[in-house]
NUFI-201391 format. One record per residue (C-alpha): x, y, z; residue in three letters; residue number from 1. Coordinates in steps of 0.25 Angstrom, whole numbers, plus 5000, padded with zeros to 4 digits. Each point is the difference from the previous one (the first is absolute). Layout:
! NUFI-201391
+------+------+------+-------+------+
|    u |    v |    w | fimar | keza |
+------+------+------+-------+------+
|    X |    Y |    Z |   Ala |  NUM |
...
+------+------+------+-------+------+
! end
This chain:
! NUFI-201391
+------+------+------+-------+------+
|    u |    v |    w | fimar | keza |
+------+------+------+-------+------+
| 5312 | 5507 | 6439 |   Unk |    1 |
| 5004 | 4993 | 4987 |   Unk |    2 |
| 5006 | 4985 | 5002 |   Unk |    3 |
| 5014 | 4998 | 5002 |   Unk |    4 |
| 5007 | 5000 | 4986 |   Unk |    5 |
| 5011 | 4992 | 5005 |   Unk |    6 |
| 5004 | 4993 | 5013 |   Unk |    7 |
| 5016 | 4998 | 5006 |   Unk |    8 |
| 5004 | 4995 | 5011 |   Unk |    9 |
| 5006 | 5014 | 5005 |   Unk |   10 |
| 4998 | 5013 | 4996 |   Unk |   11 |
| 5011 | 5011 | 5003 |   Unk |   12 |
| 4994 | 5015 | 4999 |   Unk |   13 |
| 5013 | 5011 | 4996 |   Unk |   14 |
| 5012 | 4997 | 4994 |   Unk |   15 |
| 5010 | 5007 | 5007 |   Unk |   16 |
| 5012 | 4993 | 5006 |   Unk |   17 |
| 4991 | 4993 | 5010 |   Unk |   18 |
| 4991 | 4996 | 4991 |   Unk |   19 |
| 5007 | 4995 | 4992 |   Unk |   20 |
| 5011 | 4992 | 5009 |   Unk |   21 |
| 4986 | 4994 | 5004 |   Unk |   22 |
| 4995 | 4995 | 4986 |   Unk |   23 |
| 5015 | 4995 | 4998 |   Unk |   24 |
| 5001 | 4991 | 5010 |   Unk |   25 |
| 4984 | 4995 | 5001 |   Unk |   26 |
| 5003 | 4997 | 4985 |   Unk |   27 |
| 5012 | 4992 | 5005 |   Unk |   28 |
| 4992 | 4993 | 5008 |   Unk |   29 |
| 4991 | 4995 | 4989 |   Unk |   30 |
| 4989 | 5008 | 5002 |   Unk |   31 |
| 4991 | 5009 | 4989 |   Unk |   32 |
| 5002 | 5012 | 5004 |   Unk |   33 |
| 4995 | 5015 | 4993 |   Unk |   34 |
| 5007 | 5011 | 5004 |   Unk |   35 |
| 4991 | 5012 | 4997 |   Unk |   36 |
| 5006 | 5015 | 4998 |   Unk |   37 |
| 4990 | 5015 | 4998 |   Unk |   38 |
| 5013 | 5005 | 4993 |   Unk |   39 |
| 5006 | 4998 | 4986 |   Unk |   40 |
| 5014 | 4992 | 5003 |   Unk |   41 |
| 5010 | 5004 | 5003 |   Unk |   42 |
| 4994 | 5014 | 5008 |   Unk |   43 |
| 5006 | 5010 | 5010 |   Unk |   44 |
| 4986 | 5002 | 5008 |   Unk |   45 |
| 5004 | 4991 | 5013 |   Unk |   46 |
| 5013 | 4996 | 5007 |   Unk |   47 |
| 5007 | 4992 | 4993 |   Unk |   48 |
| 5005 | 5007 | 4989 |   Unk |   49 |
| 5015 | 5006 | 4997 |   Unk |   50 |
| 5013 | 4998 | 4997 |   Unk |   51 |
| 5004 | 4994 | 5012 |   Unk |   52 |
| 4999 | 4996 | 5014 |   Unk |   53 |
| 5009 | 4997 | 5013 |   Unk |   54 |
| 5001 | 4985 | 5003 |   Unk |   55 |
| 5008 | 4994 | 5013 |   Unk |   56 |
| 5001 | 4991 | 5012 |   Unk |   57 |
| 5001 | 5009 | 5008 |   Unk |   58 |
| 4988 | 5002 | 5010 |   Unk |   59 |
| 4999 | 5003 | 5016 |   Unk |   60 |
| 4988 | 4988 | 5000 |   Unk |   61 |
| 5005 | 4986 | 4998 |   Unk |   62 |
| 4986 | 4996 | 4993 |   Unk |   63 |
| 5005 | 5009 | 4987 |   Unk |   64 |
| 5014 | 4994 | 5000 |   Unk |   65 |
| 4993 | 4988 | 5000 |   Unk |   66 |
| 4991 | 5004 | 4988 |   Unk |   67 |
| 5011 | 5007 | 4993 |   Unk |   68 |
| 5007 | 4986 | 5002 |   Unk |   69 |
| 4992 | 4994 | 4988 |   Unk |   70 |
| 4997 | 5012 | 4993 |   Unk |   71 |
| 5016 | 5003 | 4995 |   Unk |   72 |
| 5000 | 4984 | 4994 |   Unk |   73 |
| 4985 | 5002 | 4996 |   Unk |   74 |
| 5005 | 5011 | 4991 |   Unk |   75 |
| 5010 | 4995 | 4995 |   Unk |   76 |
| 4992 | 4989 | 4995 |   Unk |   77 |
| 4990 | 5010 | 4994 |   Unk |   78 |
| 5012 | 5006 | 4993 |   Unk |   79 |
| 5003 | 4987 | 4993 |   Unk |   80 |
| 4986 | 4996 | 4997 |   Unk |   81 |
| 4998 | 5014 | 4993 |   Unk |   82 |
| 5013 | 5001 | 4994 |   Unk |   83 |
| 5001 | 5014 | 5006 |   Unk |   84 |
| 5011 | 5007 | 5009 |   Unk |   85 |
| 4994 | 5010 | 5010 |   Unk |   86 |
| 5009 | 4998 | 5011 |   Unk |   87 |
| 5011 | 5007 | 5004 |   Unk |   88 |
| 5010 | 4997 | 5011 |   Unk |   89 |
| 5006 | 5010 | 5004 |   Unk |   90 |
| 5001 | 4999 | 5016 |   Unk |   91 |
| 4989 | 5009 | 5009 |   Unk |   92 |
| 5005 | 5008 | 5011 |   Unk |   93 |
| 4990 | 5003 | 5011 |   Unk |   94 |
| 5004 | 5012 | 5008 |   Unk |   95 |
| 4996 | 4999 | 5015 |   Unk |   96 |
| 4997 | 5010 | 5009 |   Unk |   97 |
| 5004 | 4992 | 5012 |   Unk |   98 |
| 5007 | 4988 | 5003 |   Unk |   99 |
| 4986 | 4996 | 5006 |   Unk |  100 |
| 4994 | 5000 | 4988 |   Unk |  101 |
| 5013 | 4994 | 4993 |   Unk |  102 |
| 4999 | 4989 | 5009 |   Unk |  103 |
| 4987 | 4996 | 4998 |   Unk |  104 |
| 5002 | 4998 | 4985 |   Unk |  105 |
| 5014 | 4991 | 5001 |   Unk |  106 |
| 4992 | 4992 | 5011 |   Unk |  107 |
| 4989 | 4999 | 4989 |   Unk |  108 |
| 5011 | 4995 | 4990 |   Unk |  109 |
| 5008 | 4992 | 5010 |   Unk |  110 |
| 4988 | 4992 | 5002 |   Unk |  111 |
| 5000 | 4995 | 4985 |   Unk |  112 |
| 5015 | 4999 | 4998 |   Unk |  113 |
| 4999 | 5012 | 4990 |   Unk |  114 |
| 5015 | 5008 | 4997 |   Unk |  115 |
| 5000 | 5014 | 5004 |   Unk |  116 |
| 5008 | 5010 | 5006 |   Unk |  117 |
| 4999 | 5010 | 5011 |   Unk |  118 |
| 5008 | 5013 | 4998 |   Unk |  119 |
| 5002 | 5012 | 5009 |   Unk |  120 |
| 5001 | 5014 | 4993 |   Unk |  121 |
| 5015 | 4998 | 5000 |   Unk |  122 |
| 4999 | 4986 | 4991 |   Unk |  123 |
| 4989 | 5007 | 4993 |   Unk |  124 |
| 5009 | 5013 | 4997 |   Unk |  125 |
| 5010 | 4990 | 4995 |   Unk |  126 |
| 4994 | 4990 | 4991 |   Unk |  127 |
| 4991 | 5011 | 4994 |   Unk |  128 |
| 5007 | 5012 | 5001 |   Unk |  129 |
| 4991 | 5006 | 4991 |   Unk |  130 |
| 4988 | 5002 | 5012 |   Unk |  131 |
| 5001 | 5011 | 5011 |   Unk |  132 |
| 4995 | 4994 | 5013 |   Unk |  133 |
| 5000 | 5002 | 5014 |   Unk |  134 |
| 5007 | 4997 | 5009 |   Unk |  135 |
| 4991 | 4990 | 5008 |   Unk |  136 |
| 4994 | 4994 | 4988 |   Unk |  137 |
| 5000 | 4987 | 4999 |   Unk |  138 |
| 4997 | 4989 | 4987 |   Unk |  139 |
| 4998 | 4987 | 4996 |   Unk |  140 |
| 5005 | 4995 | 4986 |   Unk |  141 |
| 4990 | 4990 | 4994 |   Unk |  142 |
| 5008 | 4995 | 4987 |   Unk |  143 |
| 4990 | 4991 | 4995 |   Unk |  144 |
| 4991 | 5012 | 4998 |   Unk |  145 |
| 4998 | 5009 | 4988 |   Unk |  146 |
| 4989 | 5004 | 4991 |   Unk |  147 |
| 4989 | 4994 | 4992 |   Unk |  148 |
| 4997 | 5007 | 4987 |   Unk |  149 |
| 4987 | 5003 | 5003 |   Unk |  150 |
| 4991 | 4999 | 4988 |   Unk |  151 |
| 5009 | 4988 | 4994 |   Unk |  152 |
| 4997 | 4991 | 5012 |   Unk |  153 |
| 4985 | 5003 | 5001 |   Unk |  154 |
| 4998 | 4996 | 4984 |   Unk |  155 |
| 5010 | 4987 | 5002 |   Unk |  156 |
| 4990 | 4996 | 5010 |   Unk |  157 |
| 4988 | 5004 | 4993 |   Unk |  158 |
| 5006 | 4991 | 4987 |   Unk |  159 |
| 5004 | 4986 | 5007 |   Unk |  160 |
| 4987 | 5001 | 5006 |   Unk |  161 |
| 4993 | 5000 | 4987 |   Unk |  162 |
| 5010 | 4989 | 4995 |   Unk |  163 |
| 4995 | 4992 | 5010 |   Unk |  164 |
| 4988 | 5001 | 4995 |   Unk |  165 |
| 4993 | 5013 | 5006 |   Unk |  166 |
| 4991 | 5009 | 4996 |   Unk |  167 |
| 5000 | 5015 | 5002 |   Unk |  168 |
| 4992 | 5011 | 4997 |   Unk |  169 |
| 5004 | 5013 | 5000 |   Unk |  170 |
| 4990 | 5013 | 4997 |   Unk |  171 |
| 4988 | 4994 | 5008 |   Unk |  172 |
| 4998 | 5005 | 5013 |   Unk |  173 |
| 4994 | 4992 | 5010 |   Unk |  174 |
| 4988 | 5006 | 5006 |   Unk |  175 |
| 4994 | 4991 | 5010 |   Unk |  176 |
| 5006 | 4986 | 5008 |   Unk |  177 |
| 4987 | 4992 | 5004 |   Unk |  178 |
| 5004 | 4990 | 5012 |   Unk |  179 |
| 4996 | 4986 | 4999 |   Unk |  180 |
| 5001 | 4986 | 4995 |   Unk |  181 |
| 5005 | 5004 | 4989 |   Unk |  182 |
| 5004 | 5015 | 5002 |   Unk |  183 |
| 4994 | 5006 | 4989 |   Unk |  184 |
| 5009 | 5013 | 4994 |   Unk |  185 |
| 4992 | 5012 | 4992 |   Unk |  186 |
| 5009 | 5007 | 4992 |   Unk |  187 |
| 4997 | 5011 | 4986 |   Unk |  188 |
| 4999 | 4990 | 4992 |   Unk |  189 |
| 4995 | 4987 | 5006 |   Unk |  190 |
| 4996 | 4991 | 5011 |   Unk |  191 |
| 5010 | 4990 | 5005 |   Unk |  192 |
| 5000 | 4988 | 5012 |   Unk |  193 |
| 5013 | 4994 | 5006 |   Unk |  194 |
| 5002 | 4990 | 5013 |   Unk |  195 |
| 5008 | 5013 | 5005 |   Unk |  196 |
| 5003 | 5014 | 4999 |   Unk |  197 |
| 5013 | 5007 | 5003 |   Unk |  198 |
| 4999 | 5015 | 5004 |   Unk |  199 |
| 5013 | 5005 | 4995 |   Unk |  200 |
| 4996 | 5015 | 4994 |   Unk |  201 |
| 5010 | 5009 | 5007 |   Unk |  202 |
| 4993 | 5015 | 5002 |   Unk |  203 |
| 4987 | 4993 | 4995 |   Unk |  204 |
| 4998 | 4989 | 5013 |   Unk |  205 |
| 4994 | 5008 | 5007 |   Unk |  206 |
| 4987 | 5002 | 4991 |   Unk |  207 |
| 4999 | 4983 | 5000 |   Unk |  208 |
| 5001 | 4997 | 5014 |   Unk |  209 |
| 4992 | 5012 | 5004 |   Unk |  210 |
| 4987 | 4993 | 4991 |   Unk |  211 |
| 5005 | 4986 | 5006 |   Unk |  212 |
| 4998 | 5006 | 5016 |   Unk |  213 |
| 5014 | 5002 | 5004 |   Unk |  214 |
| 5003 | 5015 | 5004 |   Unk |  215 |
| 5016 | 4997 | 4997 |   Unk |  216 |
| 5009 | 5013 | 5009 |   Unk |  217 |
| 5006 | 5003 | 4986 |   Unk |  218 |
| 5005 | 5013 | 4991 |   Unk |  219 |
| 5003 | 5005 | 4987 |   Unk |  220 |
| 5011 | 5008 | 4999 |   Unk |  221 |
| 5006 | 5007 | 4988 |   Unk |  222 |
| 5015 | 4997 | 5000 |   Unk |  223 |
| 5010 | 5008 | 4990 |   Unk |  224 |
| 5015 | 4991 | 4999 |   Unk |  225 |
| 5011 | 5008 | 4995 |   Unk |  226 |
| 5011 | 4992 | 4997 |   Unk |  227 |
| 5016 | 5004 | 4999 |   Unk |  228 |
| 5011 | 4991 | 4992 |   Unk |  229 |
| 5014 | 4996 | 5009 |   Unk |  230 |
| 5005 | 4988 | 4999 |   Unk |  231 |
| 4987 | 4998 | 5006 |   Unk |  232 |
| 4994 | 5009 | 5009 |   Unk |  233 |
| 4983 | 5001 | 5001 |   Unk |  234 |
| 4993 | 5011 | 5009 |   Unk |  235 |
| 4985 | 4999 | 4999 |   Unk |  236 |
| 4990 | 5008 | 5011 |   Unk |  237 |
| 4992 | 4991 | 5006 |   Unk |  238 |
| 4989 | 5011 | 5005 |   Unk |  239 |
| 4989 | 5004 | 4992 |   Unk |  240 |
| 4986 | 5008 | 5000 |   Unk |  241 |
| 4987 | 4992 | 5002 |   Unk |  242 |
| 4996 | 4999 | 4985 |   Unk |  243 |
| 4988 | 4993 | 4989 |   Unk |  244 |
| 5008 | 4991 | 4994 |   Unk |  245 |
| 4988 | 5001 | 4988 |   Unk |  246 |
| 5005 | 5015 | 5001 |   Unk |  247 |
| 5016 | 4998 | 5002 |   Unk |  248 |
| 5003 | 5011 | 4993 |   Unk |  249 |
| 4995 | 5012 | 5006 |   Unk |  250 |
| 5011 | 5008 | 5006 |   Unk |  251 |
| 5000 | 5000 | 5013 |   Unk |  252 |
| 5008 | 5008 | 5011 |   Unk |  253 |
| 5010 | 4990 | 5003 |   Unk |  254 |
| 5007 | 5000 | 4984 |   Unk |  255 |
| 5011 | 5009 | 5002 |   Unk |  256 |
| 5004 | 4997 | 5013 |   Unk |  257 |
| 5002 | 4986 | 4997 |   Unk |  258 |
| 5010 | 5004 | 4989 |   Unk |  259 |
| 5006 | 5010 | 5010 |   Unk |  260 |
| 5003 | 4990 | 5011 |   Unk |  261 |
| 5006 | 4990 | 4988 |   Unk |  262 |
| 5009 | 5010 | 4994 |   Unk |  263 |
| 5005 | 5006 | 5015 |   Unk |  264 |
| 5003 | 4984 | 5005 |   Unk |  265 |
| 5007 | 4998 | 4987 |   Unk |  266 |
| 5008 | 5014 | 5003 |   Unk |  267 |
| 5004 | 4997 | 5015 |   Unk |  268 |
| 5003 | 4985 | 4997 |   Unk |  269 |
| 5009 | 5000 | 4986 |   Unk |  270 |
| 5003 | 5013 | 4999 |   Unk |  271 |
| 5007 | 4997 | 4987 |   Unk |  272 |
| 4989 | 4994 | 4994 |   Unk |  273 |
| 4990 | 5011 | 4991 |   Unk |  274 |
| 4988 | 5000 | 5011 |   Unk |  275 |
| 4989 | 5002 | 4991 |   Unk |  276 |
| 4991 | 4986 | 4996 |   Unk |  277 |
| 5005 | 4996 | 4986 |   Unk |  278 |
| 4984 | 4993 | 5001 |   Unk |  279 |
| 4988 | 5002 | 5008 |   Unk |  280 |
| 4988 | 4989 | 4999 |   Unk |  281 |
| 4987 | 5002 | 5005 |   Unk |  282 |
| 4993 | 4987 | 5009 |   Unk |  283 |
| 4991 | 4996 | 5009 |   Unk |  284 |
| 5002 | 4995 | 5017 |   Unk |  285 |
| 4989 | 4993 | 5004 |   Unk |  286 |
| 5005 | 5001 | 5017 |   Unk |  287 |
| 4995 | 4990 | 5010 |   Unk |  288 |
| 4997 | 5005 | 5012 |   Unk |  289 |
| 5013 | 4996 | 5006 |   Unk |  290 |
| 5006 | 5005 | 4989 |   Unk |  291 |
| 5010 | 4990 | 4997 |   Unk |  292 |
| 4993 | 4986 | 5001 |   Unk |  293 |
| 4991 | 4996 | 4988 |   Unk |  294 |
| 4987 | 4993 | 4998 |   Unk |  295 |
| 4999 | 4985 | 4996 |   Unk |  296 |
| 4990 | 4992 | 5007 |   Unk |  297 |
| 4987 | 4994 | 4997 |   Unk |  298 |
| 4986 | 5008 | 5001 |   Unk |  299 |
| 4998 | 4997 | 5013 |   Unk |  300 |
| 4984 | 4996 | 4997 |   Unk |  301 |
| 5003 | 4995 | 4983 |   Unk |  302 |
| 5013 | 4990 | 5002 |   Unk |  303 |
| 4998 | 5000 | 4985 |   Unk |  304 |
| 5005 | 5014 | 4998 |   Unk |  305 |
| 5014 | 5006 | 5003 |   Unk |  306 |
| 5004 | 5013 | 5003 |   Unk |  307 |
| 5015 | 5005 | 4997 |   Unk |  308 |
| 5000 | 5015 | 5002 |   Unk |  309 |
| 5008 | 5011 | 5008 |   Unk |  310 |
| 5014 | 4996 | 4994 |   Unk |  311 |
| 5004 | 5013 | 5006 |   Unk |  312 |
| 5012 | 5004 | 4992 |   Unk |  313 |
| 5007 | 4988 | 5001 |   Unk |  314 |
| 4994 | 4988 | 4995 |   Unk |  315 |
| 5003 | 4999 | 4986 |   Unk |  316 |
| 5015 | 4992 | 5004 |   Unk |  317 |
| 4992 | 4990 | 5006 |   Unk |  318 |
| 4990 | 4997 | 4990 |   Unk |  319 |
| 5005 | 4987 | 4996 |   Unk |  320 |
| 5000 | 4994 | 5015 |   Unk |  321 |
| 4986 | 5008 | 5000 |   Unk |  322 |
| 4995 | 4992 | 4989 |   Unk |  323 |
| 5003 | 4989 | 5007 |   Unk |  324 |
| 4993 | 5003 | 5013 |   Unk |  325 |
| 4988 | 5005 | 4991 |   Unk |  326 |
| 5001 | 4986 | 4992 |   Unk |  327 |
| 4998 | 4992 | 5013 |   Unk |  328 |
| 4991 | 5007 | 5008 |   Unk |  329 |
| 4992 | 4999 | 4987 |   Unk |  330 |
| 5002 | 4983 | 4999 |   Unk |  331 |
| 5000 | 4998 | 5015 |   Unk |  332 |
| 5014 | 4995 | 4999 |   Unk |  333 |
| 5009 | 5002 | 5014 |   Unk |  334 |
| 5004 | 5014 | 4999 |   Unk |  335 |
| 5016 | 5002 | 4998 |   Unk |  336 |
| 5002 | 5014 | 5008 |   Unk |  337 |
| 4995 | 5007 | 5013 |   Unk |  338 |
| 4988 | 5005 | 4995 |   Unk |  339 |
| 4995 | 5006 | 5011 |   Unk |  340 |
| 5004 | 5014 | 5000 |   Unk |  341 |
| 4994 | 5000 | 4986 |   Unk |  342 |
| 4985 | 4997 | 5005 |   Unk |  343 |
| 4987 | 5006 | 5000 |   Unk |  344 |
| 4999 | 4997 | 5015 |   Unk |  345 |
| 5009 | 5010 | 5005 |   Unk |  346 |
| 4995 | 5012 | 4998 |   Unk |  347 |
| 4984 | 4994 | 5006 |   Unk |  348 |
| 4990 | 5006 | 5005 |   Unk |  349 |
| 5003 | 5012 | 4989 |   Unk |  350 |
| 5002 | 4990 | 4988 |   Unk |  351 |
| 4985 | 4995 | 5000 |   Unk |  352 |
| 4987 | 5007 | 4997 |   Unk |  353 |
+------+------+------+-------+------+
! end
């Protein structure tokens, strides 16, 4: 193996949203940091790509109030470092199918003093008198939430990182991460050392932590978001076929059912509204066992090497506090949130080789 050209103190491999929420905030933090990407920016191949995504308080778990706590003013401030608008506050509604589940997300909130409402099917039929809905269907009205323009958020994050002085390097694939002190990261076109890695590469963990000895409980699924226009209204299908994310787009089985389900949910629920997507996008899930809970914890043999994989759908609202978490766990600082439901722990005996 050649020497290391170069040597950082932290090395971020992918840059998607994670990634690079993690690069940000380690380069806030002082340190030198390369953020290494096997695509050409900006890219369409992972998960974080597209016109939009769905942000919001509103959570049944207290610890991603908590996070989302931070992450709305952390945006904002992204916003005015980057001198780019990509949020939109439009309110979130959050139908509930029982006034269980509705319960647990206003107790979620309650804990953190975060305004909502909760509305019955009646209330719903009357401030929105645009939706068809049942009769025992319940909502809760987050008026912080509203969308993140995707693509606008991820290259605001990716240039305040380089104006703090980091470096990225995009269109060279990592091929190896070689633990130790320093970690040593082989990629197509050079050798690199770092204090520590960060694991951040989406669809692509997988083949890291695999080569590291952790046999992580996650999968690669092939997502197709079709979006719909009403003052705002978003459907997206959150199921999906096993796929390659190397091979994303073969067609599988799953492709036009997924379209079928969105333009029938937009038919039964706004029957005034044209039911066929104005868009369809193309992504990748990387699920976690659980398939809701995120992986963001030390290797539990290299404490010099982070894994943040498994985001399941959902993660890319929480990036900025993510960055955070990332950020500490990397410098020892006292960790911020609850980050046990995030570790490598949980899913032990199957997570290690």
């Amino acid at each position: 193996m050649a020497s290391p050209k170069a040597l950082y103190d932290v090395i971020v491999v992918g840059a998607g949203i994670e990634g690079s929420a993690s690069a940000y905030n380690l380069a806030k933090d002082g340190k030198k940091v390369l953020l290494l990407e096997q695509f050409s920016l900006p890219h369409t191949r992972g998960s974080s790509h597209g016109q939009s995504r769905i942000t919001r308080y509103a959570y049944a778990m207290d610890f991603y109030v908590r996070m989302m706590v931070d992450a709305f003013p952390m945006w904002a401030t992204l916003q005015e470092e980057a001198g780019e608008e990509f949020f939109l506050n439009c309110g979130v509604l959050d139908l509930r199918g029982n006034l269980e589940s509705a319960r647990k997300v206003t107790s979620a909130l309650a804990t953190y003093d975060i305004p909502h409402e909760l509305l019955t099917a009646r209330e719903i039929r009357r401030r929105f008198p645009v939706m068809t809905v049942g009769d025992t269907d319940l909502a809760v009205y987050d008026p912080s939430g509203g969308i993140l323009r995707a693509d606008k958020a991820l290259a605001s994050f990716q240039k305040v990182f380089k104006q703090l002085g980091g470096t990225i390097h995009d269109n060279e694939a990592v091929l190896t991460v070689k633990p130790g002190s320093p970690a040593k990261v082989v990629t197509s076109r050079s050798v690199y050392a770092a204090s520590s890695v960060v694991i951040a590469a989406g669809p692509w963990a997988g083949h890291f932590t695999s080569a590291l000895g952790l046999r992580l409980p996650l999968k690669v699924k092939k997502k197709k978001r079709s979006f719909q226009l009403l003052f705002l209204f978003w459907v997206a299908n959150h199921n999906g076929a096993p796929s390659d994310p190397d091979h994303r787009d073969r067609l599988s089985s799953d492709d036009a059912w997924i379209e079928e389900h969105v333009t029938s949910t937009v038919k039964s629920t706004f029957p005034g509204l044209e039911p066929k997507p104005a868009i369809t996008e193309v992504c990748m899930y990387t699920v976690s066992e659980d398939h809701d809970h995120p992986i963001i914890d030390r290797h539990p043999k290299y404490d010099n090497i982070i894994i943040a994989a498994g985001f399941s759908g959902h993660g890319f609202k929480l990036a900025p506090a993510v960055g955070k978490l990332v950020m500490e766990l990397v410098t020892g600082k006292a960790l911020t949130y609850n980050a046990k439901p995030f570790s490598i722990g949980r899913f032990d005996p199957q997570a290690k080789l």
